[in-house]
C-alpha positions as CSV (number, residue, x, y, z in Angstrom):
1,X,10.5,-0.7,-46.8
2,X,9.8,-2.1,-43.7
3,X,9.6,-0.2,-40.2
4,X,8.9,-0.5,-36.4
5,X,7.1,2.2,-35.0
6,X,7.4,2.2,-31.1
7,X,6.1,5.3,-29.2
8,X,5.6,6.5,-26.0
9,X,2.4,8.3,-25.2
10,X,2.7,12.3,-25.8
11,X,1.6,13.5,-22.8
12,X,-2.0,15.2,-22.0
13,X,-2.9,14.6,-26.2
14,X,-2.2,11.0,-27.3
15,X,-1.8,7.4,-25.7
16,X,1.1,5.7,-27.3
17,X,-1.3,3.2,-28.9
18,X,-2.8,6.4,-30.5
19,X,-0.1,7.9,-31.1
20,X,1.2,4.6,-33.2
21,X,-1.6,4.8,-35.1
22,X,-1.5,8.5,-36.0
23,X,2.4,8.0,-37.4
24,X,1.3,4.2,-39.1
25,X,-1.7,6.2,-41.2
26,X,1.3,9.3,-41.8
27,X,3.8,6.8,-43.5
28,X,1.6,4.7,-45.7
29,X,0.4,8.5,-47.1
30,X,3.6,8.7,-48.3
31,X,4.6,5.1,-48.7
32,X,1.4,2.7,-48.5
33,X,3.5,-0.8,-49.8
34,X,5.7,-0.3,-46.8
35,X,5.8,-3.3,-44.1
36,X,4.8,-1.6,-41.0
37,X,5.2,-3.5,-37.7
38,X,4.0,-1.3,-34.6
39,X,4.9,-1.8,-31.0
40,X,3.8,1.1,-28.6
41,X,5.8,1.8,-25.4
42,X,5.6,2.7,-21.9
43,X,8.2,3.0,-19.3
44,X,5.9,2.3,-16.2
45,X,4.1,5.6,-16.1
46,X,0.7,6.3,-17.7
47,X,-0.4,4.0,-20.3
48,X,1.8,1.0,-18.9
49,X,-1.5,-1.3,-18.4
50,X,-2.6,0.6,-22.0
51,X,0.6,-0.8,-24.0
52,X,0.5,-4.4,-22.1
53,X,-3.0,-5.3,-22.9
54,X,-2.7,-5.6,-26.4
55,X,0.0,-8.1,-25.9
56,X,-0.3,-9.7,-23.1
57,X,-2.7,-12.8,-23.5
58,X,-4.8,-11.6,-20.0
59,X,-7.8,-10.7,-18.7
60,X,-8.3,-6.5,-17.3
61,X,-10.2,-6.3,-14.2
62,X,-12.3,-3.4,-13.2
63,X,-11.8,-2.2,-10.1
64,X,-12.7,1.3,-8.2
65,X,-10.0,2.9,-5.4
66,X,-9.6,5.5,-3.3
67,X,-7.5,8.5,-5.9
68,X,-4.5,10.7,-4.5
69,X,-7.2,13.5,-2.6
70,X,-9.6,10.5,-1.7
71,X,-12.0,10.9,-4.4
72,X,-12.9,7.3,-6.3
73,X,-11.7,6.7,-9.3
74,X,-11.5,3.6,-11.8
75,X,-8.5,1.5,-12.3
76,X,-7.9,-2.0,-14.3
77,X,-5.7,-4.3,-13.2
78,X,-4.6,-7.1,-16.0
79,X,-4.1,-10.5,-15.0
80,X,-2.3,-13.4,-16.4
81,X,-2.8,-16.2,-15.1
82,X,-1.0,-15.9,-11.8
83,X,1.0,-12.9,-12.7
84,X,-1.1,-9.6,-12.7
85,X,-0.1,-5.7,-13.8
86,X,-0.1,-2.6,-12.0
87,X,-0.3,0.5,-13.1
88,X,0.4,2.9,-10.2
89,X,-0.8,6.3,-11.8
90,X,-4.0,5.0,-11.9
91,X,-4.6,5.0,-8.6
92,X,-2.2,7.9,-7.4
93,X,-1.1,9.6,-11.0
94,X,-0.3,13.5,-11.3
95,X,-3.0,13.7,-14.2
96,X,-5.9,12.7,-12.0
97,X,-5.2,16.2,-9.9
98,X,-6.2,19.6,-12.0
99,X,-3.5,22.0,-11.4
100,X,-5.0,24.7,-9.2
101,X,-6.0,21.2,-7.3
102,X,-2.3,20.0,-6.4
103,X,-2.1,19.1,-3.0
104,X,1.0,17.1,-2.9
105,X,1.5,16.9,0.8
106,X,-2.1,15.4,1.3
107,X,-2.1,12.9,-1.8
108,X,-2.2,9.5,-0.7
109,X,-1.1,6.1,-2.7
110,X,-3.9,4.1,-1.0
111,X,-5.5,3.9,-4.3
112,X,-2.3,1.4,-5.3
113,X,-2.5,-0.9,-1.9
114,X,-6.1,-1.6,-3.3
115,X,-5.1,-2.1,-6.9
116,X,-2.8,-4.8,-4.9
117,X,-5.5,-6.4,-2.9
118,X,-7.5,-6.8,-5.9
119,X,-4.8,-8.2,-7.8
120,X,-4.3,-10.9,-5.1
121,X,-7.7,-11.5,-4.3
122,X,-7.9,-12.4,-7.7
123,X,-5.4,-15.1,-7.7
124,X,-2.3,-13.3,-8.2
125,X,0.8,-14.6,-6.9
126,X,3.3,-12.3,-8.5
127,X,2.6,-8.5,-9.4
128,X,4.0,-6.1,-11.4
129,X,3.9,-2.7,-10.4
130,X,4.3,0.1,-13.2
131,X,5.8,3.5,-11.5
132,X,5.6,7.0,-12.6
133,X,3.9,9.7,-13.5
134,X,2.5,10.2,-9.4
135,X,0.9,12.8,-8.3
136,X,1.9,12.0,-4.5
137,X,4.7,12.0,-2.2
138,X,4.1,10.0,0.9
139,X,6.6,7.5,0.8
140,X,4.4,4.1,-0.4
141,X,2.4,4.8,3.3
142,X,-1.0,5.2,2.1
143,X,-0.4,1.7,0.1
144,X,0.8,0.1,3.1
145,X,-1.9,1.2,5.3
146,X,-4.1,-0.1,2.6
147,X,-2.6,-3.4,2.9
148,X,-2.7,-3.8,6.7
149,X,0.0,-1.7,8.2
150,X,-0.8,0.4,11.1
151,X,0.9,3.1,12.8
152,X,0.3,5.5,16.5
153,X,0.7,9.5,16.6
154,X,-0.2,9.8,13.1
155,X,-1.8,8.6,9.7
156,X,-0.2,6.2,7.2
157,X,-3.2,7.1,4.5
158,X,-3.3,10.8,4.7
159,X,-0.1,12.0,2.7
160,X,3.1,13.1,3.6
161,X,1.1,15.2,6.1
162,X,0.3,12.0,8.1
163,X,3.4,11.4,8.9
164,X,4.8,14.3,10.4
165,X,3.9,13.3,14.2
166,X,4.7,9.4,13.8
167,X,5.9,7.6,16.8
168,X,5.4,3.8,15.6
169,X,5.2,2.1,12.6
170,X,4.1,-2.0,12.5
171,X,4.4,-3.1,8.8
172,X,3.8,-6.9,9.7
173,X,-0.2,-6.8,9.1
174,X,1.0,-5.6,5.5
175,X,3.8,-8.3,5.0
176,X,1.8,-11.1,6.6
177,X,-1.5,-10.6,4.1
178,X,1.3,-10.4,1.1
179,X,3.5,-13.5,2.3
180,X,4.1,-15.6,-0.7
181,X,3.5,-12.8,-3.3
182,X,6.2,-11.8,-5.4
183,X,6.7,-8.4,-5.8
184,X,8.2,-6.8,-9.2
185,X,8.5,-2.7,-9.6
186,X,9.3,-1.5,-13.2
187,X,10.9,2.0,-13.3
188,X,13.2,4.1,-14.7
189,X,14.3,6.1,-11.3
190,X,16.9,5.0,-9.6
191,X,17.0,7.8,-7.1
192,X,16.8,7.1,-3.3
193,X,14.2,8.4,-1.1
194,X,15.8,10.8,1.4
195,X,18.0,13.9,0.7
196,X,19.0,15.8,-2.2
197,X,18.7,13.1,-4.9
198,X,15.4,11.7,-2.9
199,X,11.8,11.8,-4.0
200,X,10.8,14.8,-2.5
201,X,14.8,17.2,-3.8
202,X,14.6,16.0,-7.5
203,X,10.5,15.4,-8.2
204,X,8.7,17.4,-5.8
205,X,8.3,20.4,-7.8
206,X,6.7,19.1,-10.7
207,X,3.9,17.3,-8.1
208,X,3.6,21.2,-6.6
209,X,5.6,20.8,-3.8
210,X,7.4,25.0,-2.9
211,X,10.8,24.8,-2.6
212,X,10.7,26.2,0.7
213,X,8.1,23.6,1.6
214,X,11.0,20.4,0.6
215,X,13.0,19.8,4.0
216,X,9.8,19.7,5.8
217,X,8.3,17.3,3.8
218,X,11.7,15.5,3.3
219,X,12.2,15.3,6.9
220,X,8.8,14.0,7.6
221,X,9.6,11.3,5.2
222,X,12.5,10.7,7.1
223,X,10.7,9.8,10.0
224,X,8.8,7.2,8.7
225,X,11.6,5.8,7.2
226,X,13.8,5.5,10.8
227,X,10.4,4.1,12.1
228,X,9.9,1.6,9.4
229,X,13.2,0.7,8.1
230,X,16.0,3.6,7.4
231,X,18.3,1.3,5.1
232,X,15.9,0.7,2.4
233,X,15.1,4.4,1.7
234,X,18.8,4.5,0.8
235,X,18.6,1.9,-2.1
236,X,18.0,2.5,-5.7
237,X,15.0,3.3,-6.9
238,X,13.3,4.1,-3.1
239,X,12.4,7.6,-4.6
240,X,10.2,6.6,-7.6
241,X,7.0,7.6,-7.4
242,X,7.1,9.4,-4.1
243,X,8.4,6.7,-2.6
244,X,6.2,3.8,-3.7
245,X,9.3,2.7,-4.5
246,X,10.6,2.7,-1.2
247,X,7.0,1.1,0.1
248,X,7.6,-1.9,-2.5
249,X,11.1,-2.6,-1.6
250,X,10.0,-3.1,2.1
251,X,7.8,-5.8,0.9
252,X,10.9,-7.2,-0.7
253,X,9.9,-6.1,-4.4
254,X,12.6,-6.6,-7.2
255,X,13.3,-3.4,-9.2
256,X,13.4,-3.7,-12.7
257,X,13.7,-1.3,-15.4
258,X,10.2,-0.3,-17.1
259,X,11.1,-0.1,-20.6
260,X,13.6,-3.3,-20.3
261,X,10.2,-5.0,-18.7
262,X,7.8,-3.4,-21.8
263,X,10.5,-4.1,-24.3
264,X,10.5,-8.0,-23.7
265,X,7.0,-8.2,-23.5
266,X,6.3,-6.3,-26.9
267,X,9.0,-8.3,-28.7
268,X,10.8,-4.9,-29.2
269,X,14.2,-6.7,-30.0
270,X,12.8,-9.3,-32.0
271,X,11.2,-6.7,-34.3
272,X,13.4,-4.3,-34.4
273,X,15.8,-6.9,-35.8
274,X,13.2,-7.4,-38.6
275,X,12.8,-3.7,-40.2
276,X,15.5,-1.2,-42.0
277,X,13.9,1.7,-39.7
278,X,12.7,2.0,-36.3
279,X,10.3,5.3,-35.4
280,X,10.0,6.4,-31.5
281,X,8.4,9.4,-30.3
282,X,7.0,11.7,-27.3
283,X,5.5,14.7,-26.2
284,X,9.0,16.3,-25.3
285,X,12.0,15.1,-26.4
286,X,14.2,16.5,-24.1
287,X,17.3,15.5,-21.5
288,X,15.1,13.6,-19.5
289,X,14.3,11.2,-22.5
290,X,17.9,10.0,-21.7
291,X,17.4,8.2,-18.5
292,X,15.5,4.8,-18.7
293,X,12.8,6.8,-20.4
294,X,11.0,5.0,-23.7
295,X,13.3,6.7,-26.4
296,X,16.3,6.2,-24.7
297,X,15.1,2.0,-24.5
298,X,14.1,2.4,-28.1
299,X,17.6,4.1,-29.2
300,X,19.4,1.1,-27.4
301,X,17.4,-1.6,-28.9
302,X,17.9,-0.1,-32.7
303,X,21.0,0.7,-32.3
304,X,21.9,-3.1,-30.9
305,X,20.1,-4.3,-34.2
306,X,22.3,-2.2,-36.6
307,X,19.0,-0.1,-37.4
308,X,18.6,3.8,-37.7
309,X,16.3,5.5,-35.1
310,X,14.6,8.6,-35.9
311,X,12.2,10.4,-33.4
312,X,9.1,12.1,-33.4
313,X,8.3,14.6,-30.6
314,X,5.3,17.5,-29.9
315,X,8.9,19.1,-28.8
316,X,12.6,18.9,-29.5
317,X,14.2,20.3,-27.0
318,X,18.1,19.3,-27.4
319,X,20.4,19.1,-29.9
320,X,21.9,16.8,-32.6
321,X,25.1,16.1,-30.2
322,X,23.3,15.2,-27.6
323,X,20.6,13.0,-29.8
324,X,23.3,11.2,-31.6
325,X,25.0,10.1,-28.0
326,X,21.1,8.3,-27.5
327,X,21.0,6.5,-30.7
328,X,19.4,8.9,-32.8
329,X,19.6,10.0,-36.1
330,X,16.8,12.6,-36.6
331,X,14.1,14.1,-34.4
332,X,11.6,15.8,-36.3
333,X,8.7,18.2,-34.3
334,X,5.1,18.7,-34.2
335,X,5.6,22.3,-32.7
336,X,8.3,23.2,-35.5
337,X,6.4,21.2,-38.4
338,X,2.7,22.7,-37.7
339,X,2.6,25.5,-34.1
340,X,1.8,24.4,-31.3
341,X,-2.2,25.7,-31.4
342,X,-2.6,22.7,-34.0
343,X,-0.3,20.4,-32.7
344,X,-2.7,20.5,-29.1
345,X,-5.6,21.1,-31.3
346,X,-5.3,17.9,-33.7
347,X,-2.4,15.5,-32.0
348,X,-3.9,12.6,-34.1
349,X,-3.6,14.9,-37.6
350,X,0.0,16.9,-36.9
351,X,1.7,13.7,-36.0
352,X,0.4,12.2,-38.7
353,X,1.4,15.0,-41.1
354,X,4.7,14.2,-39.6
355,X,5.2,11.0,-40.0
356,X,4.4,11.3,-43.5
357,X,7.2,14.0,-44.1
358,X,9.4,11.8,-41.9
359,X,8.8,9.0,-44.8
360,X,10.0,11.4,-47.6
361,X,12.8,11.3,-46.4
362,X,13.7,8.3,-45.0
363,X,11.6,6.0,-47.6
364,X,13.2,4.0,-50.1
């Protein structure tokens, strides 16, 4: 039997290198000749510089930035000769801020222009930029400001907040310093930045933000955008992130899709084409995992080879209608398989148990 086993990380309990591990050491319990290749995944979001280190041929460089609330905290960047990695939520990332913490109007993506300046001051001539999983919501300004960009009546690195009483914006500082660096941003959103499908509408609320709280914030996005340039917050994938989208494209950044990006760097396609079974997973596999999300990239890729795909999740939260129209065949769940006390209490162990009842049935 041979099988690919290419998670995503579950969320607040196992990285997706961990979690590949925990569902490798599952199978061979159950079937220890099989030919196991493993491939973990990321879509741009937590654990993107994680997954690419083990298979890019590159060198991580420590670095320290300012974090969403202006604390310090430790980032790598990897870099590749002259191509280097990003991964935002290092710098600005939703897990960073505890709960009762969430200030979402204040947080600031600083953090990321310094990854940037790090990258290029270490040779860098083209960077790719992970998004998601952000804790912030201030349009890409804090990165900007970090890179050069000034503005008058208000603060580019103090949130959503500093926005509110903008009267000027000057982005050349920032596009001067970056001339000549190319600029790639790998996500799965493909929402704008303003309105009701913008940053703020759709992903607010998850980053703290009351609803009654969203048209101010939206609208002082807004007027940064008619300051700096009202065109771009309208194209896809301005909202990701808070906006760092929208921050990127203005430095001419090329959007491309994270798991597309992960996928051809891993060798998904080439390996998928090599096994009788591929093996995804996540901490909730729900109707988000549809869009541009790592199970959904997973699905595509085995279902292009001619291969089964069966999932492993902490949750399964939709149905077998809606799993087949993705790609797969089975999802199977920690919660349902073990409760969810051990499931958070041992990840590692209840995936693994998993995994190995997974192979009972889906061994040859």
């Amino acid at each position: 039997m041979r099988v690919l086993i290419a998670p995503d990380k579950f969320a607040g309990t196992l990285t997706a290198v961990e979690a590949a591990a925990a569902i490798e050491e599952g199978w061979r319990r159950r079937d220890p000749e099989a030919e196991v290749l493993v491939a973990p995944m990321a879509d741009g979001g937590p654990g993107f510089i994680d997954v690419l280190s083990a298979v890019v041929d590159g060198t991580l460089l420590a670095v320290t930035v300012r974090g969403p609330l202006g604390g310090e905290v430790p980032a790598t960047v990897l870099v590749a000769g002259e191509t280097a990695y990003v991964e935002t939520a290092q710098a600005c990332g939703l897990h960073l801020i505890e709960p009762a913490d969430r200030r979402p109007e204040d947080g600031t993506t600083y953090g990321v222009g310094q990854l940037i300046a790090a990258a290029v001051d270490a040779g860098a001539k083209r960077i790719v930029l992970g998004l998601g999983g952000s804790g912030t919501n201030d349009a890409g300004a804090g990165l900007l400001a970090a890179l050069g960009a000034t503005a008058a009546g208000g603060r580019l690195d103090a949130g959503a907040t500093g926005l509110a009483d903008l009267t000027e914006v000057d982005l050349e500082p920032a596009r001067t310093r970056m001339a000549g660096v190319e600029f790639v941003a790998a996500s799965d959103v493909e929402n704008p930045m303003l309105g009701l499908r913008g940053a703020t509408n759709i992903f607010g609320q998850q980053k703290g933000v009351a609803d009654e709280r969203k048209p101010v914030v939206d609208g002082w996005l807004t007027r940064f955008a008619e300051l700096a340039d009202r065109k771009t917050a309208d194209q896809k994938g301005a909202g990701a992130a808070g906006g760092l989208g929208y921050a990127l494209l203005l430095l001419g950044a090329e959007r491309v899709s994270g798991i597309d990006l992960v996928a051809d760097l891993t060798g998904l396609k080439e390996k998928a084409g090599r096994v009788d079974l591929v093996l995804s997973g996540e901490g909730a596999f729900d109707f988000q995992s549809r869009d541009g999300k790592v199970i959904a990239g997973v699905a595509k890729v085995a279902n292009d080879a001619m291969r089964p795909c069966v999932v492993l999740a902490g949750k399964v939260l939709i149905g077998s209608r809606e799993m087949r129209t993705m790609g797969v065949e089975s999802a199977y769940s920690l919660v349902d398989a073990v409760g969810e006390e051990q499931a958070f209490a041992d990840p590692h162990g209840s995936l693994a148990k998993v995994a190995e009842r997974v192979a009972r049935t889906w061994a040859r």
